[in-house]
C-alpha positions, -999 to +999 in steps of 0.1 A: -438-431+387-466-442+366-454-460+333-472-441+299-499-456+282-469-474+258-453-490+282-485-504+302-501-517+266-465-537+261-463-552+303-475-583+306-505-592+328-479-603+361-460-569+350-492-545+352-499-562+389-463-555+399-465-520+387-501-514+405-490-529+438-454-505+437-483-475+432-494-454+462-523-465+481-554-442+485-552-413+512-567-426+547-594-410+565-565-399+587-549-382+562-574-365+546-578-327+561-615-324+572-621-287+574-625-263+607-645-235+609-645-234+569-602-234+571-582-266+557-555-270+572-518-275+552-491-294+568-468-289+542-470-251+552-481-252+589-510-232+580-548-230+573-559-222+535-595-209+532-610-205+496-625-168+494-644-158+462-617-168+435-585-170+458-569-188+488-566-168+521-541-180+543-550-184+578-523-189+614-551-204+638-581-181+630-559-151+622-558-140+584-523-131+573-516-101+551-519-101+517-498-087+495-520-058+488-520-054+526-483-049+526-480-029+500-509-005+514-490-006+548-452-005+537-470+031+512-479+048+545-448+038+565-427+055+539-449+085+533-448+090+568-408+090+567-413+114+537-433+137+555-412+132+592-378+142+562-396+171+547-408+188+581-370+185+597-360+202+568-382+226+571-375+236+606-339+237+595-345+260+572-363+283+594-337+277+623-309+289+595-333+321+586-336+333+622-297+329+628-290+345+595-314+371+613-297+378+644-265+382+629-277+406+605-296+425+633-265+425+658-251+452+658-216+453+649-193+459+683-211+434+695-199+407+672-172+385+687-151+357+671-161+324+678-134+296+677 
């Protein structure tokens, strides 16, 4: 780590050189991530970063992946679909209930029979 501006000012010239050699050298041409098809690539995450009006976009190859806006939107359908898929079996059990409520009622009565 880089010494504050108090210790540097009390090092002695041999002390400042030791300190600067001990720093990091600059990042090699190697190192430096050139850009493809406008996409940087990150190794720390194994993926591609893009800047896109006033935000990063992340990128796996050329594929964008979801935001979080995107999973919210798509997680909001796949439970209103569930909600729907509830409400509509209970509606058919309802009306499953009515017509045997209806039968019975309708039957007439000698030809009832006990069910066990």
């Amino acid at each position: 780590m880089a010494p504050s501006v108090e210790e540097w000012e009390a090092l002695s010239p041999a002390e400042r050189a030791e300190v600067v050699a001990a720093l990091p050298g600059e990042a090699t041409d190697a190192e430096i991530a050139m850009p493809n098809h406008g996409l940087y690539e990150s190794r720390v995450l194994g993926l591609d970063v893009q800047v896109e009006e006033d935000r990063l976009r992340f990128y796996a190859g050329m594929a964008p992946l979801p935001e979080s806006e995107d999973l919210i939107a798509r997680l909001q359908g796949m439970y209103d679909s569930a909600q729907q898929r509830a409400e509509n079996e209970e509606q058919l059990r309802e009306v499953a209930e009515r017509r045997r409520e209806e039968e019975v009622q309708e039957t007439p009565v000698g030809e009832i029979r006990e069910i066990r």
